[in-house]
C-alpha positions, 0 to 999 in steps of 0.5 A, a space after each residue: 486475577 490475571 489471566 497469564 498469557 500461556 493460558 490466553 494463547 491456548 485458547 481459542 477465540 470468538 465472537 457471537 453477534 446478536 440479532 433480531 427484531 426489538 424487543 425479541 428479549 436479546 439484552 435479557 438472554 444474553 443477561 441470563 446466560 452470562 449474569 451481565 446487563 450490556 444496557 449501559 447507557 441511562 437511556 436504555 434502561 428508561 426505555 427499556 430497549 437497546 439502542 447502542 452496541 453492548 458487550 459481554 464475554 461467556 466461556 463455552 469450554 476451557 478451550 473455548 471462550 465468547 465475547 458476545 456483542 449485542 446488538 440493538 434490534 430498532 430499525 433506528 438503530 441497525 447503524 449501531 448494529 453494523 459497528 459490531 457486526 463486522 468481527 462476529 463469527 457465530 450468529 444468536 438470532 432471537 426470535 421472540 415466540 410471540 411474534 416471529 420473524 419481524 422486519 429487523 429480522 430479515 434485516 439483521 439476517 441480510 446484513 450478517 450473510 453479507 458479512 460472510 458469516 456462516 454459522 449460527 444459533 437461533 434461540 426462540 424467546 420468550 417461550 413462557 408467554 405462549 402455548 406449545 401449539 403457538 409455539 409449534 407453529 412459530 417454529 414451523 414458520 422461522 424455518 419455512 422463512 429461514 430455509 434460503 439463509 445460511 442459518 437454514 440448517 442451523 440448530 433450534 433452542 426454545 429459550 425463555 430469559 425471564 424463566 432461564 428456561 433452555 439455557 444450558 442447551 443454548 449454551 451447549 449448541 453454541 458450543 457445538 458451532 464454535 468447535 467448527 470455527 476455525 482459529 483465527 491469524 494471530 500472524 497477519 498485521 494487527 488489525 482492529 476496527 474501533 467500535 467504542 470510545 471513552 475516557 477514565 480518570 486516571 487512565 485517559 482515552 480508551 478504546 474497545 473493539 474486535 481484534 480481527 487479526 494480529 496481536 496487540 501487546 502493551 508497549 507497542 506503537 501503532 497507528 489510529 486510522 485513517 487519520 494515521 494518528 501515532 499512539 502507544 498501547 499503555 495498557 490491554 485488557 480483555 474479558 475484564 482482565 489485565 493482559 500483556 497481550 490479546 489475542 485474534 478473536 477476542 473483544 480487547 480494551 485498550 487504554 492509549 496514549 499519545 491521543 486525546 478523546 476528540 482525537 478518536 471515534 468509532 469507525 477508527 482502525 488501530 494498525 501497524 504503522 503503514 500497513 494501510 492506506 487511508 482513501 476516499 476511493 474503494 472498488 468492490 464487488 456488490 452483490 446486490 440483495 433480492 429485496 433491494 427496493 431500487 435499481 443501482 444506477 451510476 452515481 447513486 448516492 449510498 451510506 457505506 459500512 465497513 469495519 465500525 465506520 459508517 460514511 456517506 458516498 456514491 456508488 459508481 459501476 464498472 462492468 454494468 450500466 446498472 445493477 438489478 435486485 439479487 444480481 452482482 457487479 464491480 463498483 467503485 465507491 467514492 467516499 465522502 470521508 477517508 477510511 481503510 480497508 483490507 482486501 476482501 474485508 466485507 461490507 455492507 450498504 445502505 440506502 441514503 434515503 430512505 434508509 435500508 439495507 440494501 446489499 454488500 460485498 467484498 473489498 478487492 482494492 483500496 485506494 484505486 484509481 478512479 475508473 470509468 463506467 464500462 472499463 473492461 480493463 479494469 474489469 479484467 484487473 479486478 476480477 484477479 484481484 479478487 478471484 486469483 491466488 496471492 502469488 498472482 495478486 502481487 504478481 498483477 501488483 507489480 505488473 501495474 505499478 508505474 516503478 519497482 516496489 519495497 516490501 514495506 509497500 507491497 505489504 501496505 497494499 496488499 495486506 500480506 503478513 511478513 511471513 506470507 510476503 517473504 515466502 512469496 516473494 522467494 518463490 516467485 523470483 525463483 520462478 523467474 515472474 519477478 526480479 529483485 532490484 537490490 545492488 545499490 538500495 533496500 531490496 525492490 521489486 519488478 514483474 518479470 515481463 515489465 521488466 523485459 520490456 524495460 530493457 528492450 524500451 533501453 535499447 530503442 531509446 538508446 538505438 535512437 540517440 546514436 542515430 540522432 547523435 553519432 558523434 556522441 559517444 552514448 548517453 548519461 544515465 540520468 538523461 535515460 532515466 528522463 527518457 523511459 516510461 518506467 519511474 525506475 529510480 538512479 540506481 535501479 536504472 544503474 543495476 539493470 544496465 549493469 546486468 544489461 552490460 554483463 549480458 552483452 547488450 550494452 557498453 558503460 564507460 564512466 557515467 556514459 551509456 550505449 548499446 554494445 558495439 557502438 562506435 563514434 564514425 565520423 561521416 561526410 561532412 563530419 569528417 571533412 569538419 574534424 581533419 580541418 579543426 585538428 589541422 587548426 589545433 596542430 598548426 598552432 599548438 600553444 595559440 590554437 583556436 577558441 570556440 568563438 574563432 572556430 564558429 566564425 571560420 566553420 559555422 557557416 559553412 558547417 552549421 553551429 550544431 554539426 560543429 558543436 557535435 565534432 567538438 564534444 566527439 573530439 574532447 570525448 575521443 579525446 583528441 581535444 582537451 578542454 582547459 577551460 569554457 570554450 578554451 581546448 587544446 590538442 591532447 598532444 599539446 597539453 601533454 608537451 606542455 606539461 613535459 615542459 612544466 615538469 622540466 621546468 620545475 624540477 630545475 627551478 623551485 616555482 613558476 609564473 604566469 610570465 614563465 610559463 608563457 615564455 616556455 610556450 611561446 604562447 599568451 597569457 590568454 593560453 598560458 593561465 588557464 593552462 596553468 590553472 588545469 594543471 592546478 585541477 589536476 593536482 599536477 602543481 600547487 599554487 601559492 600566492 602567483 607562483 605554483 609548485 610541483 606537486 609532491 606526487 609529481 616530481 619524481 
């Protein structure tokens, strides 16, 4: 029967991890609390050893319910362990009372402290093969051996799966310790590390796995990381049930479509569709373990796990030459393979060879750039990223990005939940530590001080132009845009001059840009070069000189530049109108040419080329492209050789 999702959301979820050396009796206790075998594979049950990750579910109270991952306790094996370790909230250590803490002991315990996990169970197995006197002193001993761990303090049960001896008190004490965990985010981006693949006939590709936060519901479109494969969630089902939705916290099984087997592994992240970043590049903290058999040097060749993913890559310091046994730094791994992950997700790292752990941390940022050895910048930066609240995270974001962001890629890097993002982002603008870019486009984001030095790189820039260009009236928006070290796009460009404007800092005149009060003057030479070319013009209104004659009498002289720049602050002042390329005329004589015009055509129905000519006293090198601007203006109509006056414009 299906359990109805009223009753699943009332329910809080977790997850208990076993641990502990092989053959210490995990798969038989579980087995005996549960009535389920988790050895599943054909090999497992001819050895009679756990080799892969099993998995089955215990309802500790009505409120309450357990999917139980059982891990495979052989040294070979401690990879597949690490696949499921990442979701647990509640450690089982079993310890077999026959031979007490093992290696893979020390082991699972190191790799579930790195992955934060604070609360635990140990369960001492196998009670019915020895004596109480035996049994007192392997007790004595796990706590002597655990009193540095977090399990240090935890309860004791003395347990036999063979006798089912201890049970209900295993099963109340893990109740006790799952009562402390809190509820986990069903708010935050769907997030859920594959550790499991397989196909049914009938149903196609299947995928198993912690959901860490989010939901999942049948229907929903999300993406398969980090090869950000699009799929769709044809079914959910949880503890054996069918689900419409599941929940943070549980152990989820979800049939897919749009993907084949070989297109899924474990190690793969079901996602909202951009919410990560797949990348070869990670920084993180690394806390070394006291164990650890070697020195971390720069470039030491690691096996990284994250999530259910193992991949092969180096270990790159950042604040330190090298990293000693119990102590921490800042590392950037580089990756042999892309993966994803969420900041301050947990980690653990293995030695390439030979293979042990040796130590762990936490994710500050995914997809960085790479860094160097000693970069203390990067040292300052990370150690914000890691340590400081969310509102000085996205502030510290913004701060470094080379141009304003979106919500949708603040959230894809920083991992907020919409509502988090939202509220942070309305807060901090009310603060004055950001500004929102959104006159012209979706809404984007600046820091505060990022974009105070925008404006004040705006102004210097523009200082410069007048004092290279005087005569220019101010620069275009998309040359400015070239000239500033921010990547801010046209229209966020646009809304900051215009705010920039409003605030009297700048002038804008069509698409023209320039500090406030900024005049064209013309000096010296420049004004000697202007009266003689208007004097030109003035002489000669209908015939006047082209920009061939114009060189030829004052480049020399003036220089080509100097005379190209009077020109353009002529037409721009508008003394001087351009008909056509290198074709001008005085202002004065286009507007007399047209009283003409107008007079003309409102007493004859159309006019030539030849007319026109005649009515000026000029030459049909002047008169047509005349003509043709006034054809551009909208002013006359042309038809065949004759034009027209416009409707607009005979009155």
């Amino acid at each position: 029967m299906s359990e109805s999702n009223g009753q699943a959301e009332s329910v809080k979820n977790i997850i208990i991890g076993t641990a502990g050396h092989i053959d210490h009796g995990k798969t038989t206790l579980i087995s005996a609390l549960t009535g389920e075998d988790t050895d599943r594979l054909k090999e497992e049950k001819e050895r009679g050893i756990s080799i892969d990750l099993g998995f089955t579910d215990l309802k500790l109270s009505e409120s309450i319910r357990a999917g139980i991952i059982d891990a495979p306790g052989h040294e070979k094996f401690v990879k597949n362990m690490l696949a499921g370790a990442g979701g647990v909230d509640l450690a089982l250590l079993v310890i077999a009372a026959d031979e007490g803490v093992m290696p893979q002991t020390r082991e699972h315990l190191a790799i579930l402290e790195l992955l934060s996990v604070e609360r635990g169970v140990i369960a001492v197995s196998k009670t019915d093969t020895v004596d109480d006197e035996w049994l007192e002193l392997v007790v004595s001993d796990i706590r002597d051996q655990l009193q540095d761990s977090f399990l240090a303090e935890a309860p004791l049960v003395k347990v036999s799966g063979v006798e089912k001896q201890g049970l209900d008190q295993l099963k109340n004490k893990l109740l006790e310790q799952a009562e402390k965990i809190p509820a986990k985010d069903a708010e935050s981006s769907t997030y859920m590390p594959v550790d499991r693949v397989f196909t049914l006939k009938g149903y196609g590709t299947i995928v198993t796995g912690t959901l860490f936060s989010g939901t999942l519901k049948t229907g929903e479109n999300l993406s398969l990381f980090p090869r950000e494969k699009e799929v769709r969630i044809r079914s959910l089902q949880v503890h054996n049930e069918q689900r419409d939705t599941a929940l943070p916290g549980e152990r989820v099984g979800v049939n897919l479509a749009g993907i084949d087997r070989g297109e899924v592994e474990r190690g793969d992240v079901l996602a909202e569709p951009g919410s990560l970043t797949s990348t070869r590049f990670i920084d993180c903290r690394l806390n070394l373990l006291p164990s650890a058999p070697l020195i971390l040097e720069h470039g030491t060749r690691i096996r990284f796990h994250i999530g259910a993913r193992e991949v092969i890559g180096r270990a790159y310091m950042i604040d330190k030459e090298e990293i000693f046994p119990g102590e921490s730094g800042l590392v950037q791994y580089r990756l042999e393979e892309k993966v994803v992950a969420r900041h301050l997700e947990d980690y653990v790292v293995r030695r390439y060879s030979p293979v042990t752990t040796i130590g762990g941390g936490e994710v500050i940022e995914s997809n960085p750039p790479r860094r160097k050895k000693l970069d203390e910048e990067a040292a300052r930066e990370l150690e914000i990223k890691e340590q400081g609240s969310p509102a000085e995270r996205l502030t510290l974001h913004l701060e470094l990005s080379e141009a304003p962001l979106s919500r949708s890629e603040i959230k894809k890097e920083l991992g907020f939940s919409q509502t988090r993002l939202n509220g942070l982002l309305e807060k901090l603008e009310k603060e004055k530590r950001i500004v929102r870019l959104d006159r012209y486009q979706d809404p984007r984001w600046m820091e505060f001080s990022i974009y105070e030095e925008l404006r004040g790189e705006i102004e210097s820039k523009l200082s410069d132009y007048h004092s290279r260009y005087p005569l220019r009236r101010g620069v275009s928006r998309a040359e400015l845009r070239s000239q500033i070290s921010y990547r801010a796009n046209i229209n966020e460009l646009r809304e900051i001059t215009e705010i920039m404007e409003k605030e009297g800092r700048l002038d804008l005149e069509d698409e023209y840009i320039s500090l406030d009060g900024f005049e064209v003057e013309f000096f010296d030479e420049a004004e000697k070069l202007k009266e003689k070319i208007l004097e030109e013009f003035e002489k000669d209104k209908f015939t006047p000189p082209d920009r061939q004659d114009l060189g030829e009498k004052y480049g020399q002289e003036y220089g080509e530049n100097l005379l190209s720049e009077v020109i353009n602050a002529l037409e721009e002042k508008n003394d001087l109108t351009r008909v056509a390329e290198n074709i001008y005329f005085s202002t004065e004589a286009v507007k007399l040419a047209q009283k003409r015009l107008r007079e003309y055509l409102q007493e004859n129905e159309s006019i030539e080329v030849a007319e026109f000519r005649d009515i000026l006293n000029s030459s049909r090198k002047y008169s047509l492209p005349l003509l043709e601007y006034f054809d551009q203006k909208g002013f006359t109509i042309r038809k065949g050789d004759k034009r027209y006056l416009s409707g607009e414009k005979s009155r």
